[in-house]
N, C-alpha and C positions, 0 to 999 in steps of 0.2 A: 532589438529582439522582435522576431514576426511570427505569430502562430500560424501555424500552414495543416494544411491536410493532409497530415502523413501518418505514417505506422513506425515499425520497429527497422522499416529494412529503408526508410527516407536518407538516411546518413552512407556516404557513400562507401560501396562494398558490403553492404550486408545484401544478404538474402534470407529470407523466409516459406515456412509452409504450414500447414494444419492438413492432417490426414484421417482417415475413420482405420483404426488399429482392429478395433471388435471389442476392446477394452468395453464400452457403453457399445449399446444396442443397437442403436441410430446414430448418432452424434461425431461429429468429429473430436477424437480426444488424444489426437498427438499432435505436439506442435514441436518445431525447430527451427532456430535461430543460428545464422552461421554465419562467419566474418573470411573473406576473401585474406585476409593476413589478419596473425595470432593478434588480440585484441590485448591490452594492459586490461585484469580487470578488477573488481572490487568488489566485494560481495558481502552482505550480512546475511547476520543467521539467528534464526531465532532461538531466544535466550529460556525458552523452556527445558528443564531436565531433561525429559520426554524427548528426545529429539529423534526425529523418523529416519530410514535409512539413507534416503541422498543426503540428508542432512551430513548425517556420520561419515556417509563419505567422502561428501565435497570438501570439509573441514580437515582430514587427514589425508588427502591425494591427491585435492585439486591444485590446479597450476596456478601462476602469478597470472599466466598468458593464459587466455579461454582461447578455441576457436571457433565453438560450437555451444548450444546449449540445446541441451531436447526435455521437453515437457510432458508428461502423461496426466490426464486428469481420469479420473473414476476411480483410483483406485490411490491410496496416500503411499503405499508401503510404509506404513508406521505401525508399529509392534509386532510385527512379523521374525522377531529373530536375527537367527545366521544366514536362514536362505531370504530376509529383506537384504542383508548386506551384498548377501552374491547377486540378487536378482538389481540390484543397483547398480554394482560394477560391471554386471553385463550388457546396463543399458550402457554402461560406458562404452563399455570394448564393442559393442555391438554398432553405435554412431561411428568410434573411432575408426573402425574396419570400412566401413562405408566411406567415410571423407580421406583415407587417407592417413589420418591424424593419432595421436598416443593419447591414451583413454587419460590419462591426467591432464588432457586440453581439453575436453569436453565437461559440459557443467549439466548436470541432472537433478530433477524437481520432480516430485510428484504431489497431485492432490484428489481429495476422494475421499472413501471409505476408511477409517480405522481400520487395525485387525485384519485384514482381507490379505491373501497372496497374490502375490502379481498373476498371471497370466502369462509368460514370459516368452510363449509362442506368438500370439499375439501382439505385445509390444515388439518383436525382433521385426514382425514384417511391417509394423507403422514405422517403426526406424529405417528401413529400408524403403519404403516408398517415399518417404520423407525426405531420405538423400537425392532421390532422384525428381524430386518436384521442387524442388529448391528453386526460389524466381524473387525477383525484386517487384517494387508495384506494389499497390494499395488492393490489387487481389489478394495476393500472396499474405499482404499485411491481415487482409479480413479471416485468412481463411487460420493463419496463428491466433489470433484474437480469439476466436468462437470455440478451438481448439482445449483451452485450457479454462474455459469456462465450468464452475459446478453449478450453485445456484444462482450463478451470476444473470441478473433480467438484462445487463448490455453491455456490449463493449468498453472498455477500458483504454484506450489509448490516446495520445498529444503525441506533439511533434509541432516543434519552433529552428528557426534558420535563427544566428546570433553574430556579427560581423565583431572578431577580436578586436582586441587594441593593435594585433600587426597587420590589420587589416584584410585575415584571410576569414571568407564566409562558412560557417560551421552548421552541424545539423545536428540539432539531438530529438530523439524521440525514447516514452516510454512506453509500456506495455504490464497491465496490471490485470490479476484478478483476485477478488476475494468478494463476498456476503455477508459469512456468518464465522462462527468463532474468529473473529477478528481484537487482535490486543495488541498489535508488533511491539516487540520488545528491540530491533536486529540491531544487532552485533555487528561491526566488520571486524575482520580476523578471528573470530573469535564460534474443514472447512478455512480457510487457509487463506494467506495474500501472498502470490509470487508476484514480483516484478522483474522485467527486463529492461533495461535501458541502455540503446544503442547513442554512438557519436561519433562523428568521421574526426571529432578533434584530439589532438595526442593530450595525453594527462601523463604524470610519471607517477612511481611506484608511492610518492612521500601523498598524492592525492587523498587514502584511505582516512587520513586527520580528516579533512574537509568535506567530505564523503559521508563520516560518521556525525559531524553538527550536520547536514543535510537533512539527514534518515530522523536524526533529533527533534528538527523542526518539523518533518514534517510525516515521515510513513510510523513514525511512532508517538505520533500524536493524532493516530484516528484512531476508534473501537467502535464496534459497535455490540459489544458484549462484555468485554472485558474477557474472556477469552483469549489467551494467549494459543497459535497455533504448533504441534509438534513440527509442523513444516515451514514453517514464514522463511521467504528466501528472496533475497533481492539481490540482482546481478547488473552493475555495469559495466560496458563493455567500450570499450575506446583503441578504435584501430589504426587513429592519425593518417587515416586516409585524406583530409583533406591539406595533407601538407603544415599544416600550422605550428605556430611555435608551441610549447608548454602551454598550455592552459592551466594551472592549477591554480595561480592568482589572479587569473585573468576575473575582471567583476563582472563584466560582459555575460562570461561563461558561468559562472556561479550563480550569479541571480539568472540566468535562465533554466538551467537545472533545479533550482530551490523551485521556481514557479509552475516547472516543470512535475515535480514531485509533490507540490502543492495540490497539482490540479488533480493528483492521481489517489493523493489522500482523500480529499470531500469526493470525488470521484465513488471511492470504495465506504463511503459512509453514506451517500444518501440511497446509495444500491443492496445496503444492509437487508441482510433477511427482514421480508416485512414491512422495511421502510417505508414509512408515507412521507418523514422529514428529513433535511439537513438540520443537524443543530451545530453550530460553532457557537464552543465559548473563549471566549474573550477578554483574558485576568492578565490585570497591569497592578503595578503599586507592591509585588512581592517584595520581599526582603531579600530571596536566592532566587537562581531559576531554575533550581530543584523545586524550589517552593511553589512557583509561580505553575510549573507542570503538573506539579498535582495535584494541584486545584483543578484543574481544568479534566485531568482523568478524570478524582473522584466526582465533579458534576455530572462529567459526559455518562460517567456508567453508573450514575445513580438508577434503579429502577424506576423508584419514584417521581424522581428529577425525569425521565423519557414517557413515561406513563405522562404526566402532567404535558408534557410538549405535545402528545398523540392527543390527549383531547382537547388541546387548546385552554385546559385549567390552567388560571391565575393566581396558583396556591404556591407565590415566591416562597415562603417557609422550606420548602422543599429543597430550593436549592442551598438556601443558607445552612438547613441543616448540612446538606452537603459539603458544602465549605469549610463548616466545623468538625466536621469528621474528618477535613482531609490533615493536621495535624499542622496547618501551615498557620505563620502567625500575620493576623490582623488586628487593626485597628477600629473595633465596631462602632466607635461614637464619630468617625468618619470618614467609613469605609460606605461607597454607592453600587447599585446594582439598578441596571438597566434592560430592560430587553425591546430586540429591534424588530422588525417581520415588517417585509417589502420596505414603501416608506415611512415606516414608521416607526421611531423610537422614542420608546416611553419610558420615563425612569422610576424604578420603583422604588428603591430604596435609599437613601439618605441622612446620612451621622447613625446609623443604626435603626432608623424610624420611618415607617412607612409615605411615603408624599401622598399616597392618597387613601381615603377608607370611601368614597361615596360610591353606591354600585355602578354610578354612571361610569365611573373613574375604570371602575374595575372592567370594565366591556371596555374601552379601550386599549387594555391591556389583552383581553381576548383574541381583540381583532389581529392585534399586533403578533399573537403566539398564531394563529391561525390563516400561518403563509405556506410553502412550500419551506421555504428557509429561515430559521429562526435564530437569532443571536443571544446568546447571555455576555450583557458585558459586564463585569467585576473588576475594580476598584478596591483591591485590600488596605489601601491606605499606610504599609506597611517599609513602603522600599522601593527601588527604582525597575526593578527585574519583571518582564512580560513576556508571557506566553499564550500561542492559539492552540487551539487543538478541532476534532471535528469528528460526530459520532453521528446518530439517527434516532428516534422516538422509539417506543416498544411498542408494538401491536400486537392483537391476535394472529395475525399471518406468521410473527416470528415463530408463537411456539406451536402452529399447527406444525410451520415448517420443520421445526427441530426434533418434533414429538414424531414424527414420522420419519426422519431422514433417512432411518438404514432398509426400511420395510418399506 
């Protein structure tokens, strides 16, 4: 596997764009994704009650095969009703008319504002512009990227070449945005983070198993709120353009999708509303790996476990209270707890007992919270079962940002 410089449209036969609709003022806020032949594809959906209009719709219309996907940001269509459903399916029929295609091959997202009605004059000419600017290239790729950005501070995308086991050379790339109310729960079959992930390699229909442990390890184990979105939507798209066999067992192609999706999760957590940190935690020794994940939420989205990471306090209690709430079973007489920052890992905890009380001791634990990137490793002592996860600190920037977002 090689990481390369590409975008969403690197895998052969995609094309991309991002256009200004009028949706947002300034901004470019339509993006589309489109595949030279029908794509197998895969999609989750997020696991909120609440779920916004493309949502509702993708889930009862959309195809096996995508061939298209169009994005609108500014605006979410969620809680909009009967005309959120119609103003969805028209973004449907309205791409479809354009490419050619039957609005159940086209996959639709939007993100934005709550409560708001589309605009649906506006969206129909970003859809049209958008059919006819369709281009491959790392322009095209930048100009999808910025498109579907909301509070997003930068771009979101990877892209790795991966040579099978049949020895045919493969390309996948993804494409991600999200900040704030960020919790993915997604589902396959079944403030916001969409993803796109294109791939010239063929997958078949049984992929969605392996697909959903994917999305498991890794786009629903970031938060950075705990915030679950009415929209979370993740699509991949696999158009076997590069001739290849099956990929669905291939290890090649799975570990570079999983790294792939890795890179897209800490990606969408240290870009969190506000963020000044990455935090990854780091729990091994569960008993399940049910167990072993919730550990790692309730740390991540402890307030006071992110608070303590923003100002570099070395108040561990915090996150063991966390531990304890999260209802998973440990062994505290020797269960450990460490934390890393740059090179340095220091361990704090130990059979249930602190290793160190001197304040010298304690500033170097400081130092160590006081990186860009912070690790909590935990040791439940409890079982064989581990899980990462990856969220961000809380700052004052998150809730100016939140306190203000509709005004």
């Amino acid at each position: 596997m090689n990481t390369i410089d590409g975008g969403v449209t690197t895998p052969v036969g995609f094309k991309a764009t991002g256009v200004h609709s009028g949706v947002k003022y300034r901004s470019l806020d339509l993006g589309m994704v489109y595949s030279e032949v029908p794509a197998n594809a895969f999609v989750g959906y997020t696991s909120n009650n609440v779920k916004a209009a493309p949502v509702q719709v993708m889930m009862k219309q959309s195809s096996p095969l995508l061939s298209a996907v169009v994005i609108n940001s500014g605006n979410a269509n969620a809680l909009t009703g009967r005309r959120g459903i119609e103003d969805a399916m028209a973004m449907q029929s309205a791409a479809a008319a354009e490419l050619g295609l039957k609005p159940e091959q086209v996959g639709i997202m939007s993100t934005g504002l709550i409560g708001r009605f589309m605009d649906m004059h506006k969206v129909r000419y970003g859809i049209s512009r958008a059919a006819k600017e369709l281009d491959s290239g790392r322009e095209a790729d930048a100009k999808m990227a910025e498109a579907i950005m909301t509070t997003d501070t930068m771009k979101k995308e990877f892209a790795v070449s991966v040579r099978l086991g049949d020895g045919t050379l493969v390309y996948i790339a993804a494409l991600a945005k999200g900040s704030g109310m960020i919790a993915p729960h997604l589902r396959v079959l079944h403030g916001t983070t969409l993803s796109i992930i294109t791939t010239d390699a063929k997958l078949s229909p049984a992929f969605a198993k392996k697909w959903q442990e994917i999305l498991d390890d890794t786009m629903n184990m970031v938060s950075v709120d705990g915030d679950q979105s009415t929209n979370d939507t993740s699509i991949l798209m696999a158009n076997g353009m590069s001739k290849s066999g099956v990929a669905d067992e291939d290890p090649e192609f799975v570990d570079a999708l999983s790294y792939l999706m890795t890179k897209i999760a800490k990606a969408i957590a240290i870009d969190g509303e506000g963020a000044t940190k990455l935090i990854e935690v780091d729990v091994s020794g569960a008993k399940t790996k049910d167990e072993a994940r919730t550990v790692v939420r309730t740390v991540i989205n402890s307030p006071l476990v992110k608070s303590a990471i923003f100002g570099s306090d070395p108040n561990y209690g915090r996150i063991m209270m966390a531990i304890g709430n999260s209802g998973a079973e440990f062994n505290l007489e020797e269960m450990r707890l460490t934390i890393k920052g740059g090179d340095m890992e220091v361990p704090i905890l130990d059979g249930g007992a602190p290793v160190f009380q001197e304040e010298r001791s304690v500033e170097v634990v400081r130092m160590a919270m006081d990186n860009k990137e912070v690790t909590i490793i935990v040791d439940l002592a409890a079982g064989d079962e581990t899980a990462v996860g990856w969220g961000c600190d809380l700052t004052y920037d998150y809730v100016r940002i939140n306190a203000e977002y509709a005004t």
